[in-house]
VONU-247613 format. One record per residue (C-alpha): residue number from 1; x, z, y. Coordinates in nm, 3 decimals, always signed. Example, Ala and Ser with C-alpha at 12.3 -4.5 7.8 and 13.67 -1.06 7.14 Angstrom:
REM residues 2
<node pos="1" c1="+1.230" c3="+0.780" c2="-0.450"/>
<node pos="2" c1="+1.367" c3="+0.714" c2="-0.106"/>
REM end
This chain:
REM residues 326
<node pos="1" c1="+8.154" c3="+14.789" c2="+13.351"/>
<node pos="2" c1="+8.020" c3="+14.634" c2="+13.079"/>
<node pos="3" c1="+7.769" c3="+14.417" c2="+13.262"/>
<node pos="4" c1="+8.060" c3="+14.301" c2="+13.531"/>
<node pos="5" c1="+8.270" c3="+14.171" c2="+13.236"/>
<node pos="6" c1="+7.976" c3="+14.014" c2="+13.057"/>
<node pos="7" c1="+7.896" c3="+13.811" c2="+13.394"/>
<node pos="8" c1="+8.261" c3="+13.739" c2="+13.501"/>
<node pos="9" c1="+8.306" c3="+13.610" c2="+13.146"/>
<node pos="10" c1="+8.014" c3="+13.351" c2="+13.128"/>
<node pos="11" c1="+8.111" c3="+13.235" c2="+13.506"/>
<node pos="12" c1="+8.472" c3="+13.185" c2="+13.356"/>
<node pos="13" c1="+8.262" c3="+12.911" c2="+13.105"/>
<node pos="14" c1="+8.079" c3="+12.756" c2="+13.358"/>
<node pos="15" c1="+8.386" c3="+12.737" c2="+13.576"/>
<node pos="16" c1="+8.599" c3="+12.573" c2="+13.287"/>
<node pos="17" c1="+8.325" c3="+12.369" c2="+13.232"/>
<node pos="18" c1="+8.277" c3="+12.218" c2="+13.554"/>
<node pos="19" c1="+8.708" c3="+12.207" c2="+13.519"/>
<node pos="20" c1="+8.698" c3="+11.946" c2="+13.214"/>
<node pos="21" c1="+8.405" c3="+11.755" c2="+13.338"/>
<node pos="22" c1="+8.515" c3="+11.663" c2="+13.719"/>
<node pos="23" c1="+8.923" c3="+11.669" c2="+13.653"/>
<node pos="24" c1="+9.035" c3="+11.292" c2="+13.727"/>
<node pos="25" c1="+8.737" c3="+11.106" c2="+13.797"/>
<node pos="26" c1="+8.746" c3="+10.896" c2="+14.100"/>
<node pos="27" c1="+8.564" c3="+11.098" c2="+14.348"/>
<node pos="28" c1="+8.502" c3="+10.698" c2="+14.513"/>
<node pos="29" c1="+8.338" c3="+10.577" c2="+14.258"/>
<node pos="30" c1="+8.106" c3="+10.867" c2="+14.174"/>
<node pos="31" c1="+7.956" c3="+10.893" c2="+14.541"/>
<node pos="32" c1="+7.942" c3="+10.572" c2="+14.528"/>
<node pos="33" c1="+7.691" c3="+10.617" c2="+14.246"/>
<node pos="34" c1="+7.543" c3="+10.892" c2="+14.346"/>
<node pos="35" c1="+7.425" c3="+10.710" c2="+14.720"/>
<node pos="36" c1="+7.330" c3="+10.371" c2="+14.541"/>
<node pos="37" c1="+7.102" c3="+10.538" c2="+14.349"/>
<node pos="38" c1="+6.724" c3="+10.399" c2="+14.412"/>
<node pos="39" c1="+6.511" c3="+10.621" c2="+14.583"/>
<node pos="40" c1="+6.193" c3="+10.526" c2="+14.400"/>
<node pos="41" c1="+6.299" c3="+10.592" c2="+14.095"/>
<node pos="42" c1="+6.484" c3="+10.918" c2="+14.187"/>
<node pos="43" c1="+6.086" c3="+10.989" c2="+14.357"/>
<node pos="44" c1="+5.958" c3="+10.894" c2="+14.004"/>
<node pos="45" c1="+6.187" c3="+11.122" c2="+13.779"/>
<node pos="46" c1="+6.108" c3="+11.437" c2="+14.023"/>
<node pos="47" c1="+5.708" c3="+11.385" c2="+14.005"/>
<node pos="48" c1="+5.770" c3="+11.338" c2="+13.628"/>
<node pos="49" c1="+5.944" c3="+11.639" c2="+13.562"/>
<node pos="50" c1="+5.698" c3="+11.823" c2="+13.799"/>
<node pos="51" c1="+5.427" c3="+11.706" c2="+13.564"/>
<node pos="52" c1="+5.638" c3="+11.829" c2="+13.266"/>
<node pos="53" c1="+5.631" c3="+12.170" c2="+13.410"/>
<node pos="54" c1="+5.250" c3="+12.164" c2="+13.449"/>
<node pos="55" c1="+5.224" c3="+12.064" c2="+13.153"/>
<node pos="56" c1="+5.387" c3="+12.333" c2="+12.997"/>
<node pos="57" c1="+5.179" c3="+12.578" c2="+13.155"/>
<node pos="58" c1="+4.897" c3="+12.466" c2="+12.958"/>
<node pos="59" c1="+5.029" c3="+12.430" c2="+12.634"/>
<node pos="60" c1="+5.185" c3="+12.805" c2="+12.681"/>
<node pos="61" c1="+4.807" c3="+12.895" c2="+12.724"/>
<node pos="62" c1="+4.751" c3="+12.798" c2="+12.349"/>
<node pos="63" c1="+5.059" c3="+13.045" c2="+12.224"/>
<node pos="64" c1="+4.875" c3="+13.338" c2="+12.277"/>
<node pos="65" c1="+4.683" c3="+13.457" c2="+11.987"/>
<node pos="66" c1="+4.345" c3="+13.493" c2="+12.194"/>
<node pos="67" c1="+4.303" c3="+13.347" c2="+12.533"/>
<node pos="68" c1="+4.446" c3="+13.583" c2="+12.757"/>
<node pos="69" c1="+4.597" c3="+13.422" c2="+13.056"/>
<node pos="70" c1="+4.446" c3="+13.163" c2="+13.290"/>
<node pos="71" c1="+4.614" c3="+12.855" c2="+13.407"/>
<node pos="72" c1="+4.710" c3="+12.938" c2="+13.783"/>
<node pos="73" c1="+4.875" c3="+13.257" c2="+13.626"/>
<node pos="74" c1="+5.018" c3="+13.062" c2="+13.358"/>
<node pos="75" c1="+5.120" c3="+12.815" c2="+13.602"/>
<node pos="76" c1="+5.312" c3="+13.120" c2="+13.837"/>
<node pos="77" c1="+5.454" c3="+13.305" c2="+13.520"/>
<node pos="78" c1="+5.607" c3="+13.043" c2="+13.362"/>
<node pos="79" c1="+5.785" c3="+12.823" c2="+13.696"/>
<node pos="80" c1="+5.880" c3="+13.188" c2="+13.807"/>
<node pos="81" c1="+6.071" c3="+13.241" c2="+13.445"/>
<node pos="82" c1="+6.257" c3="+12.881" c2="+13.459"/>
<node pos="83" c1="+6.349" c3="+13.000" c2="+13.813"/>
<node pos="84" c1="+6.502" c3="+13.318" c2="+13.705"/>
<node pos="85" c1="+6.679" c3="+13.129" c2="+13.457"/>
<node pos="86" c1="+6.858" c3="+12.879" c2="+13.700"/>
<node pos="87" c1="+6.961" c3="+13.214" c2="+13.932"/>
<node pos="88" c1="+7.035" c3="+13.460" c2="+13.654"/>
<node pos="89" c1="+7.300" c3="+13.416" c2="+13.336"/>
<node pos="90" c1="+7.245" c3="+13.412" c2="+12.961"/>
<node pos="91" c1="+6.855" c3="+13.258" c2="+13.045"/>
<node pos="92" c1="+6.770" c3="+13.605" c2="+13.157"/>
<node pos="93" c1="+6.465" c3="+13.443" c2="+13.273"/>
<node pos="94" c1="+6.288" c3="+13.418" c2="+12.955"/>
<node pos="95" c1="+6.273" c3="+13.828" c2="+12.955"/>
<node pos="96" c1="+6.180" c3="+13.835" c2="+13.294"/>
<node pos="97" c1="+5.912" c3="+13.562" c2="+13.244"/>
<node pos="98" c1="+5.805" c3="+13.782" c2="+12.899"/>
<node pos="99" c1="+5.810" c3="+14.089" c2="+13.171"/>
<node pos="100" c1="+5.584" c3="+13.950" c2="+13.421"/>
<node pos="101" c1="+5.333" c3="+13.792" c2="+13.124"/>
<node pos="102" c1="+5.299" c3="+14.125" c2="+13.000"/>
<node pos="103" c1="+5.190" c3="+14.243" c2="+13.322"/>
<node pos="104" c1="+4.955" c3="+13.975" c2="+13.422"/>
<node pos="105" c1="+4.773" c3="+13.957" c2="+13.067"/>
<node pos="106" c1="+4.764" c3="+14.302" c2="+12.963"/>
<node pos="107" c1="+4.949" c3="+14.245" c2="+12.627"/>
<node pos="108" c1="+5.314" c3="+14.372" c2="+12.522"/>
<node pos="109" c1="+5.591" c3="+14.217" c2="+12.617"/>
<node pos="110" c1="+5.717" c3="+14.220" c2="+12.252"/>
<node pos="111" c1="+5.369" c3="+13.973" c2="+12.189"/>
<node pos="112" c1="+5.445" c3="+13.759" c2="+12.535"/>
<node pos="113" c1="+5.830" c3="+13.710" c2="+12.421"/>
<node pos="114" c1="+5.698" c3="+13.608" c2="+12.102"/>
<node pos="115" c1="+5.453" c3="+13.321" c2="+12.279"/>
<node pos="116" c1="+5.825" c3="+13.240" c2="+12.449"/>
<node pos="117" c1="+5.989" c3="+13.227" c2="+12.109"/>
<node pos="118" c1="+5.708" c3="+12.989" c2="+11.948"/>
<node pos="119" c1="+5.747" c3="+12.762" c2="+12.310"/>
<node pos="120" c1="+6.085" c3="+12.723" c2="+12.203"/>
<node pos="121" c1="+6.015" c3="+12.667" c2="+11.850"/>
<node pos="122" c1="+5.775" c3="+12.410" c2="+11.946"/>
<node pos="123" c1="+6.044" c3="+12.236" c2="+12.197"/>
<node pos="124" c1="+6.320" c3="+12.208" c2="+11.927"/>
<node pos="125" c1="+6.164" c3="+12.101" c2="+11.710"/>
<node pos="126" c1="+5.993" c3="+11.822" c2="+11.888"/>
<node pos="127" c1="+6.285" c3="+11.721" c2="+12.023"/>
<node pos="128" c1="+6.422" c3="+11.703" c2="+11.709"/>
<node pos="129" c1="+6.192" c3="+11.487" c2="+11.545"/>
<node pos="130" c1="+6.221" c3="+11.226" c2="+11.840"/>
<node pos="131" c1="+6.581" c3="+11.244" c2="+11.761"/>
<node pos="132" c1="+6.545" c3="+11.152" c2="+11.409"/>
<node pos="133" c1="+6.307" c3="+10.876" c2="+11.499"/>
<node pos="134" c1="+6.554" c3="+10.727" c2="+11.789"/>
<node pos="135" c1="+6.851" c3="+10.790" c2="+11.608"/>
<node pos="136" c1="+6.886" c3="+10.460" c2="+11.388"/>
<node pos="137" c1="+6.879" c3="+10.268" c2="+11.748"/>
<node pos="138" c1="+7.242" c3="+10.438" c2="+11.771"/>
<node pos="139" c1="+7.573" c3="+10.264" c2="+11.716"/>
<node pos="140" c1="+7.759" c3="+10.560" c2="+11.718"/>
<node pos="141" c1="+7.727" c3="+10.794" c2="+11.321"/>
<node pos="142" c1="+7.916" c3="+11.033" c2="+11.485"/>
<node pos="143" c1="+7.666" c3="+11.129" c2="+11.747"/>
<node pos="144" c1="+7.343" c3="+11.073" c2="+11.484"/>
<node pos="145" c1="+7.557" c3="+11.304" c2="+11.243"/>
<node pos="146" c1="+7.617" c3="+11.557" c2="+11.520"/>
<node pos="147" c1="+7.240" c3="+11.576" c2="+11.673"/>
<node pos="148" c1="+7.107" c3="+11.554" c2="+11.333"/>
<node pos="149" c1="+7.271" c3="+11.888" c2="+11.236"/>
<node pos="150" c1="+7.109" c3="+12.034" c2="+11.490"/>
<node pos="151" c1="+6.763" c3="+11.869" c2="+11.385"/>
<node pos="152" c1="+6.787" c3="+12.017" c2="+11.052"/>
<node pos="153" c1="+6.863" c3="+12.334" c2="+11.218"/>
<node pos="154" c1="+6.612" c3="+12.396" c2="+11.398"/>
<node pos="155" c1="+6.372" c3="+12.213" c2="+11.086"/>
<node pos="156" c1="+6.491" c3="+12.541" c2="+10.850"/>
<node pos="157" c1="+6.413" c3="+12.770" c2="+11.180"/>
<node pos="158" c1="+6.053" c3="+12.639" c2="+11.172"/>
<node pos="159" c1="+6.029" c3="+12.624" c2="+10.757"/>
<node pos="160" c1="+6.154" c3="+13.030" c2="+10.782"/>
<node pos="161" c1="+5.903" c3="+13.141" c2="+11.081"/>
<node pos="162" c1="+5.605" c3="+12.934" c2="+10.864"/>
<node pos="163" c1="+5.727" c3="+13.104" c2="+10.573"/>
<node pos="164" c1="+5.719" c3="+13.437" c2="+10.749"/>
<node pos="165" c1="+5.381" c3="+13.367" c2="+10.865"/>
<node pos="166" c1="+5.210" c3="+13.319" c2="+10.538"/>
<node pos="167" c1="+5.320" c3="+13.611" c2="+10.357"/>
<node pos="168" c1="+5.354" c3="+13.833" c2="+10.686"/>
<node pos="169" c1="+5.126" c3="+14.110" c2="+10.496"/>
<node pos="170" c1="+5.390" c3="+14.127" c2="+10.196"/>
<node pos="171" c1="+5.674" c3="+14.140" c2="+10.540"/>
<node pos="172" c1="+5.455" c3="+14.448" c2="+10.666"/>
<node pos="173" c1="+5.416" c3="+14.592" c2="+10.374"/>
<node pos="174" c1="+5.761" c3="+14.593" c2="+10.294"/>
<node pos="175" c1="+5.840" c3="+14.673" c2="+10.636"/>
<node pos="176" c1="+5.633" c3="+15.011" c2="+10.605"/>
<node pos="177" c1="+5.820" c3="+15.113" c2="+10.305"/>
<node pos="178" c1="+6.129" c3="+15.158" c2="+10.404"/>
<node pos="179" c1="+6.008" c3="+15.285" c2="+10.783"/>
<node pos="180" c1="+5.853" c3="+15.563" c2="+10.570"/>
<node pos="181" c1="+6.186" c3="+15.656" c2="+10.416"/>
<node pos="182" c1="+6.378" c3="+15.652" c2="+10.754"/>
<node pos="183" c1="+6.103" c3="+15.764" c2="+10.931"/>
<node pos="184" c1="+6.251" c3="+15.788" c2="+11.259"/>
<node pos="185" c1="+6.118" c3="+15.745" c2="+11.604"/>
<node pos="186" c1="+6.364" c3="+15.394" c2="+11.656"/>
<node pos="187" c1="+6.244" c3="+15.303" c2="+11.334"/>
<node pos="188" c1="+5.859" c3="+15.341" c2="+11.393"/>
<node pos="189" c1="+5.939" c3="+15.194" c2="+11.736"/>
<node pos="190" c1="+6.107" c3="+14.874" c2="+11.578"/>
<node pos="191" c1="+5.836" c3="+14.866" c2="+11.271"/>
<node pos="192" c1="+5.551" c3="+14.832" c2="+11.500"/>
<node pos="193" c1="+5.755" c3="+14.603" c2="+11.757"/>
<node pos="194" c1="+5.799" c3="+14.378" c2="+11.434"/>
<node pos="195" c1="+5.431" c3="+14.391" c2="+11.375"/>
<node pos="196" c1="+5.351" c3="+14.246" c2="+11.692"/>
<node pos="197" c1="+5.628" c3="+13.973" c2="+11.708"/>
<node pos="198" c1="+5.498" c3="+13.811" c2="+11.404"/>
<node pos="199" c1="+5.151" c3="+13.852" c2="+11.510"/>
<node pos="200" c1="+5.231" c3="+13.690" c2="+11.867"/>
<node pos="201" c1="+5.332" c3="+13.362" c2="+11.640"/>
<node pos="202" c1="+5.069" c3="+13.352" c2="+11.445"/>
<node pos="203" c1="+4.910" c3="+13.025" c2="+11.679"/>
<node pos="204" c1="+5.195" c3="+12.815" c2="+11.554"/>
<node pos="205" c1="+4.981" c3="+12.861" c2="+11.194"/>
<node pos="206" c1="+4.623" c3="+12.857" c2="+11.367"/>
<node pos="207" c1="+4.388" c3="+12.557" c2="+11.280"/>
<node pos="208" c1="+4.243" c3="+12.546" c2="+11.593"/>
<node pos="209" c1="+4.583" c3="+12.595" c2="+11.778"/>
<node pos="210" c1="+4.813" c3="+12.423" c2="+11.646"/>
<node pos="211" c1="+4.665" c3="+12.070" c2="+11.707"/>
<node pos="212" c1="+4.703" c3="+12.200" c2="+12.069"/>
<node pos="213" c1="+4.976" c3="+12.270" c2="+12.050"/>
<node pos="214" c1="+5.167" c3="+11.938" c2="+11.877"/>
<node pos="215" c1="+4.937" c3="+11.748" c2="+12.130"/>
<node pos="216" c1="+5.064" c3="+11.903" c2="+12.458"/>
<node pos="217" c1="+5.477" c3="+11.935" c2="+12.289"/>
<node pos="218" c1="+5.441" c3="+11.554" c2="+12.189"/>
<node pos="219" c1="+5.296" c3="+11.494" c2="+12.544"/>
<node pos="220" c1="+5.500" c3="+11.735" c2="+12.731"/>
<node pos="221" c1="+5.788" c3="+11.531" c2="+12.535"/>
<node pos="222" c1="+5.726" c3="+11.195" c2="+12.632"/>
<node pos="223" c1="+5.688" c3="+11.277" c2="+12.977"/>
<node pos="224" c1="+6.009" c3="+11.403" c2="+12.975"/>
<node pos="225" c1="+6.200" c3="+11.112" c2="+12.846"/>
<node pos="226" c1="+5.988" c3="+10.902" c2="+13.087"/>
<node pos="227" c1="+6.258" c3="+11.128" c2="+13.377"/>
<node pos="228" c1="+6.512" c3="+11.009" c2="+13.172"/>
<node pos="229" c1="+6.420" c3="+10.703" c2="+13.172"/>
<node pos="230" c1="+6.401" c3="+10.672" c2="+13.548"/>
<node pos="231" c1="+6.725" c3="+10.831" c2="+13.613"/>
<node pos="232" c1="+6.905" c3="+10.546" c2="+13.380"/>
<node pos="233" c1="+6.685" c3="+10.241" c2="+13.611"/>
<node pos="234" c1="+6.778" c3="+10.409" c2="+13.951"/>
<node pos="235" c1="+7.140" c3="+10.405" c2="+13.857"/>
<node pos="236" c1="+7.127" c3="+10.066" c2="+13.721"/>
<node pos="237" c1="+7.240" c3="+10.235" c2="+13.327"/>
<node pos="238" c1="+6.936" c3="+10.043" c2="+13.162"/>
<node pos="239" c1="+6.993" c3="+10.261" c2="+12.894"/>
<node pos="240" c1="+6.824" c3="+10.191" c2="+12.547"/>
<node pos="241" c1="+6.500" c3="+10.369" c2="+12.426"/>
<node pos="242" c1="+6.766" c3="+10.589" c2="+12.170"/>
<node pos="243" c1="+7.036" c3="+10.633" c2="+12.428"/>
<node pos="244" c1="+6.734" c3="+10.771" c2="+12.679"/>
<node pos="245" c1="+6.672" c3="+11.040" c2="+12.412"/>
<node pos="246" c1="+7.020" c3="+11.128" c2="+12.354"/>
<node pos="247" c1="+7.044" c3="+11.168" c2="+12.716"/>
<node pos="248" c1="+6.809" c3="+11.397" c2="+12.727"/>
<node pos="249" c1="+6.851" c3="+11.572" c2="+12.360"/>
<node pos="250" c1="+7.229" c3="+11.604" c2="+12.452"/>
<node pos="251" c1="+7.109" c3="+11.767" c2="+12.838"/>
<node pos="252" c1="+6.872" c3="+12.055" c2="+12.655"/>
<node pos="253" c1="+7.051" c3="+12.087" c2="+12.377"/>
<node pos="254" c1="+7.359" c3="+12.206" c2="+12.576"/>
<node pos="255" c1="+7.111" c3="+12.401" c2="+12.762"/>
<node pos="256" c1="+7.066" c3="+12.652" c2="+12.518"/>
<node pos="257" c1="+7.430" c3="+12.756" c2="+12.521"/>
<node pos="258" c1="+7.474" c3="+13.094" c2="+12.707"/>
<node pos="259" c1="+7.661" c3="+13.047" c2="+13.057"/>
<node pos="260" c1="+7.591" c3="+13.096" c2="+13.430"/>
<node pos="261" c1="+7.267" c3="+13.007" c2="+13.594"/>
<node pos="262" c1="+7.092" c3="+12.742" c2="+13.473"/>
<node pos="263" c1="+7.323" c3="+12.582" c2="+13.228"/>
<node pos="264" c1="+7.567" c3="+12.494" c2="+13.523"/>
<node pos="265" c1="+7.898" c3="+12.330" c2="+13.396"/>
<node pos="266" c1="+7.805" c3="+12.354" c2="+13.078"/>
<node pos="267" c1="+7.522" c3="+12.018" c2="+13.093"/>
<node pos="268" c1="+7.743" c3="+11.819" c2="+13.318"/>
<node pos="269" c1="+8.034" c3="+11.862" c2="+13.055"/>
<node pos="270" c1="+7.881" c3="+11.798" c2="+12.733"/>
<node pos="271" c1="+7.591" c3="+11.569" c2="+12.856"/>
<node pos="272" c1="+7.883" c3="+11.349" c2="+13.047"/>
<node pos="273" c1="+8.116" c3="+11.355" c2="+12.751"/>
<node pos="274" c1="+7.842" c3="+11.219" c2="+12.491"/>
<node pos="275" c1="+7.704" c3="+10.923" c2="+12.730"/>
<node pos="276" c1="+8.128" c3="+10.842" c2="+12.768"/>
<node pos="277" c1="+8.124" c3="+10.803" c2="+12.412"/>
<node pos="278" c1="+7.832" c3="+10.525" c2="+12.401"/>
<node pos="279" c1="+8.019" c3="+10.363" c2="+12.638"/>
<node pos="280" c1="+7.895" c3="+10.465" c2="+12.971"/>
<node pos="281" c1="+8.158" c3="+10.502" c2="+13.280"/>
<node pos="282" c1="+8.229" c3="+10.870" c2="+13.344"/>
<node pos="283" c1="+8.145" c3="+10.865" c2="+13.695"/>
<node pos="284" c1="+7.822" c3="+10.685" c2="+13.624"/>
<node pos="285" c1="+7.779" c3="+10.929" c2="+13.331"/>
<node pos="286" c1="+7.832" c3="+11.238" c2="+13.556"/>
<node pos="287" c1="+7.644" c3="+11.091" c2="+13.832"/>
<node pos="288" c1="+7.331" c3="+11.102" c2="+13.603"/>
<node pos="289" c1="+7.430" c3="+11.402" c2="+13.509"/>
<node pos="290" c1="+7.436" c3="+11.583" c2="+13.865"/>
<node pos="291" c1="+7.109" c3="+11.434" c2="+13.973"/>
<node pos="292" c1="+6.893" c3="+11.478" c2="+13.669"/>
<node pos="293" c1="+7.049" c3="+11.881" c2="+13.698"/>
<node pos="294" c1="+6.970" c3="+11.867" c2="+14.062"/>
<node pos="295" c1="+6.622" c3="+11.764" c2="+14.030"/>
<node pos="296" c1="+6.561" c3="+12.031" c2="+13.744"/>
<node pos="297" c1="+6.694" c3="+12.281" c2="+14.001"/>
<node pos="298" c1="+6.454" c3="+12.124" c2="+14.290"/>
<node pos="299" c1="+6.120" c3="+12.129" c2="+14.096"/>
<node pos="300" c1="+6.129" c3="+12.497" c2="+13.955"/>
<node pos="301" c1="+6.336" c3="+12.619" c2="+14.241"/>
<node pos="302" c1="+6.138" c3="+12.543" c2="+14.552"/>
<node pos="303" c1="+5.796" c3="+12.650" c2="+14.419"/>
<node pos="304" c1="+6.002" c3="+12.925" c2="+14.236"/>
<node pos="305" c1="+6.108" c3="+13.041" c2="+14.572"/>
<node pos="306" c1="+5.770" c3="+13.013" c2="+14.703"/>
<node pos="307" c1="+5.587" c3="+13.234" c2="+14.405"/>
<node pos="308" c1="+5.867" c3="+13.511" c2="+14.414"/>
<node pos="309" c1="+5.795" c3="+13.528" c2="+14.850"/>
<node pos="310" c1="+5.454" c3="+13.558" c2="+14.816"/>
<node pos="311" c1="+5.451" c3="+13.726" c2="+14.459"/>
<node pos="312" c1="+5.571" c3="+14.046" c2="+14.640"/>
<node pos="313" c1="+5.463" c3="+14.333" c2="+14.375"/>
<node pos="314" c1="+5.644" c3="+14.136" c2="+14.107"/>
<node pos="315" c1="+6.030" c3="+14.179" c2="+14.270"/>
<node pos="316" c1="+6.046" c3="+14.561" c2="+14.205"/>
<node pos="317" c1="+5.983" c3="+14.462" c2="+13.840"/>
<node pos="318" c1="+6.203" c3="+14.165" c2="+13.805"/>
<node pos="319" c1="+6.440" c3="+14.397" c2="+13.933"/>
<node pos="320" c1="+6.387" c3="+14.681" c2="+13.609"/>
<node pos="321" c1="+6.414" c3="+14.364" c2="+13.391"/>
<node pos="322" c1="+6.751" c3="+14.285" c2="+13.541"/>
<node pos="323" c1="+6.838" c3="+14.588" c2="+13.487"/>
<node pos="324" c1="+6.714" c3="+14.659" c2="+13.138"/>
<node pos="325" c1="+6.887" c3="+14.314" c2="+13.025"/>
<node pos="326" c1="+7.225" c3="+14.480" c2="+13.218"/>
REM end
């Protein structure tokens, strides 16, 4: 019961949101868009973002504490998770991707969701930097006021987890104490799961990872606004350098916000609504909107597709994760 109310109530978000983003646009004028589009550009943002992906599969390499995972796996794992998050709510996907890592590299999951939680880490606050760096080349405070909130967020999430890392033996030791008072099997269960959490972001502190790992997130970064970019020139936008980067802060941002597959409704709402505000047409704004989702969809979903056919031991266990998450 509990599971059919959870789903029914993020599809009632995504629903809404698709509601408030398409009511009275001219349907005209937005296909219109949408058709004129240039195809070489369109053919540039998808081998972009296809890059991006690869690109991510090596950097996630350098989150494990030890080398544990090669790339091909790496490369499998990690499209297979961003596929399971466009088909299953609440980015279920990141467990199931944690699920399968665990499986393919011998660690815990606990340690794999942890290399997940650093990724993350990493993305925000990379993004948010570019932000902050872009954000003077706006003419709207409101938005650099808005966005930078969520920079400085995300700055105190990384200042706590460094924190955490440099005086994780105090954390443990502390820890201990009071799981010696309780002493209970939950508690010597969630003790030790906390030992290995910490430990699994212990690369983000590494000397010889972390240059790695800035490298590949500034890289991975750049690449990205690059699709951004593109999608702006092939619907004649010629967006700005800053409004590129609030395109695409304002798409993964909203992202993050728990809903049906994929983000759906939710992106195409807020994403549409912010380029409005900079003075962008709403049917060009949602136009952009639609593709740039469409082509996220495309790259992980077709080779998604293709690893979960031929990836056949792996279903019965995406299937306990679904499950589990339930």
């Amino acid at each position: 019961m509990k599971k059919i109310v959870f789903r029914v109530a993020l599809w009632a978000i995504t629903i809404l949101c698709l509601y408030f983003a398409f009511r009275k646009i001219e349907w005209e004028t937005f296909w219109t868009h949408i058709t004129g589009a240039n195809p070489l550009w369109i053919t540039c943002a998808v081998l972009l973002t296809c890059i991006s992906y690869l690109l991510r599969s090596r950097r996630w390499q350098f989150l494990f504490p030890r080398p544990v995972i090669n790339y091909f796996d790496s490369v499998r794992v990690l499209i297979l998770g961003f596929f399971m998050n466009n088909i299953l709510p609440a980015r279920t996907g990141e467990f199931v991707r944690a699920h399968l890592g665990a499986k393919v590299t011998g660690e815990t999951r606990t340690l794999v969701l942890a290399t997940i939680a650093s990724e993350r880490l990493a993305d925000g606050l990379t993004l948010s930097l570019m932000f902050v760096v872009f954000a003077f080349g706006l003419s709207n405070a409101e938005h650099r006021t808005d966005f930078m909130y969520v920079a400085v967020l995300f700055a105190v999430a990384s200042v706590l987890v460094l924190i955490t890392l440099f005086v994780k033996a105090q954390v443990f030791t502390l820890a201990d104490r009071i799981n010696q008072r309780i002493d209970s099997k939950l508690s010597n269960y969630t003790f030790n799961r906390l030992q290995v959490f910490i430990n699994g972001l212990t690369p983000l502190t590494a000397r010889k990872q972390l240059p790695y790992i800035t490298l590949w997130s500034i890289v991975i970064w750049c690449v990205e606004l690059l699709v951004y970019v593109c999608i702006s020139q092939a619907f004649g936008a010629h967006l700005s350098g800053s409004y590129c980067v609030l395109f695409m802060v304002a798409v993964n941002f909203s992202s993050l916000i728990p809903a049906a597959p994929g983000g759906l409704g939710v992106i195409e709402l807020i994403t549409s609504s912010v380029l409005v505000s900079v003075g962008v047409g709403r049917e060009l704004a949602l136009s952009m909107v639609v593709v740039q989702h469409v082509i996220q969809y495309l790259v992980v979903g077709i080779p998604g597709a293709l690893v979960m056919a031929s990836w056949k031991k792996m279903r019965k266990e995406i299937e306990e994760v679904e499950h589990e998450q339930a």
